[in-house]
C-alpha positions in Angstrom: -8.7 -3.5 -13.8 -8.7 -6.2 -10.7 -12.4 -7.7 -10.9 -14.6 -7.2 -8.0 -15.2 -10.7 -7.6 -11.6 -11.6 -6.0 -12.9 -10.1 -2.5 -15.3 -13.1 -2.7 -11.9 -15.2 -2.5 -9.9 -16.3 0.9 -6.7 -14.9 -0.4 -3.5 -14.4 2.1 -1.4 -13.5 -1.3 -1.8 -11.4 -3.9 0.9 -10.5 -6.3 -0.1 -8.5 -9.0 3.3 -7.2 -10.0 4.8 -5.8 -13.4 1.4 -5.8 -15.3 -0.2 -2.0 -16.7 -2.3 -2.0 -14.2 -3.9 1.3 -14.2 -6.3 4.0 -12.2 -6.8 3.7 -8.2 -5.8 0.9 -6.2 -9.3 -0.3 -6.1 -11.1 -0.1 -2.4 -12.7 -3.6 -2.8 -9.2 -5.1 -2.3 -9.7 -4.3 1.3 -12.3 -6.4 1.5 -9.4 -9.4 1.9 -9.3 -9.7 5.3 -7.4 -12.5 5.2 -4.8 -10.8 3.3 -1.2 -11.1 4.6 1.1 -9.7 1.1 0.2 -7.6 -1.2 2.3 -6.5 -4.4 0.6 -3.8 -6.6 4.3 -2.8 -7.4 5.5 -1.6 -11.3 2.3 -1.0 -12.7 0.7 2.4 -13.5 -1.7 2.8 -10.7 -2.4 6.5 -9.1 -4.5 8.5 -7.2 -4.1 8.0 -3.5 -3.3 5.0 -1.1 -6.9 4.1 0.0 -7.1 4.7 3.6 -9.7 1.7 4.1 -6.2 0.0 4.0 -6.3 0.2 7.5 -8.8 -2.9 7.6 -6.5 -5.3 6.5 -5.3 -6.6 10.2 -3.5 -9.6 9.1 -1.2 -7.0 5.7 2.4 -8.0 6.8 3.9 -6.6 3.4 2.4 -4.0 1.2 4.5 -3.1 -1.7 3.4 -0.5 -4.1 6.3 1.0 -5.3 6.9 1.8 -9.2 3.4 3.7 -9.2 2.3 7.4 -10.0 0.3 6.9 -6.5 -0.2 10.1 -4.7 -1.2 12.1 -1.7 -0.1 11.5 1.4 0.4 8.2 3.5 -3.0 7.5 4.7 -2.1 7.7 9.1 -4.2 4.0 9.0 -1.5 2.2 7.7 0.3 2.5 10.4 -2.7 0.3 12.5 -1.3 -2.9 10.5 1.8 -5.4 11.9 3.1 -4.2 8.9 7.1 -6.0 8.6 7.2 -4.8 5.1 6.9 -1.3 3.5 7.7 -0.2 -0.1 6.3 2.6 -1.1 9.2 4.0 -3.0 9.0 5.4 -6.7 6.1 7.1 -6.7 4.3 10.8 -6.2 3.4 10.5 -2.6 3.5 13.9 -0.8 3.6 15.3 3.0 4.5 14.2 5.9 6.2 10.7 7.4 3.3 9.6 9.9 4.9 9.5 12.8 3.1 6.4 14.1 5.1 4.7 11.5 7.6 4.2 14.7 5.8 2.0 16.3 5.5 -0.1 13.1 7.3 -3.6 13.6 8.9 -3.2 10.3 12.2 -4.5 9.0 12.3 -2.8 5.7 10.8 0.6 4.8 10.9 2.2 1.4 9.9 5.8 1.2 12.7 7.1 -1.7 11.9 8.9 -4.7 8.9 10.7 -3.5 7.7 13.8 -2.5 7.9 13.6 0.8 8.3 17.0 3.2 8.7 17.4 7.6 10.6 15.6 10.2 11.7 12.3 10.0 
């Protein structure tokens, strides 16, 4: 549903909120590395959070929530200076990486999930 031809772009933003987006959060997307926000939120995307997420150095906010996404939270999202986390509202499962502490978030969103272990 996003075309390929947006990695060729030098994009810092990318809101694609409230459409009917559907299927995977598409890997090319992680070929912004300029990329600093990112809102997939209230769409209909599933399957897992790609763990090539990890490459987006610069992601500051990365707000999925209002998905069927599922799986766990891929442990490489917590390698980003990541100030903004919603990942509420969806089917993620498993356990809270616990490298998420040493996040330097100010908001994190992990309600309505299926989430399981320790916090």
């Amino acid at each position: 549903p996003i075309p390929s031809e947006i990695t060729m772009l030098p994009l810092r933003y990318l809101y694609l909120y409230n459409n009917k987006l559907s299927g995977p959060i598409p890997s090319e997307i992680t070929m912004l590395h300029e990329l600093k926000f990112l809102s997939l939120s209230e769409n209909n995307l599933s399957g897992p959070i790609p763990s090539e997420i990890g490459m987006l150095h610069q992601l500051v906010e990365l707000t999925v929530n209002d998905n069927y996404l599922s799986g766990p939270i891929p442990s490489e999202i917590t390698m980003l200076p990541l100030r903004y986390l919603y990942l509420y509202n969806n089917k993620l499962s498993g356990p809270i990486p616990s490298e998420i502490t040493m996040l330097p978030l100010r908001y994190l969103y992990l309600y309505n999930n299926k989430l399981s272990g320790p916090i």
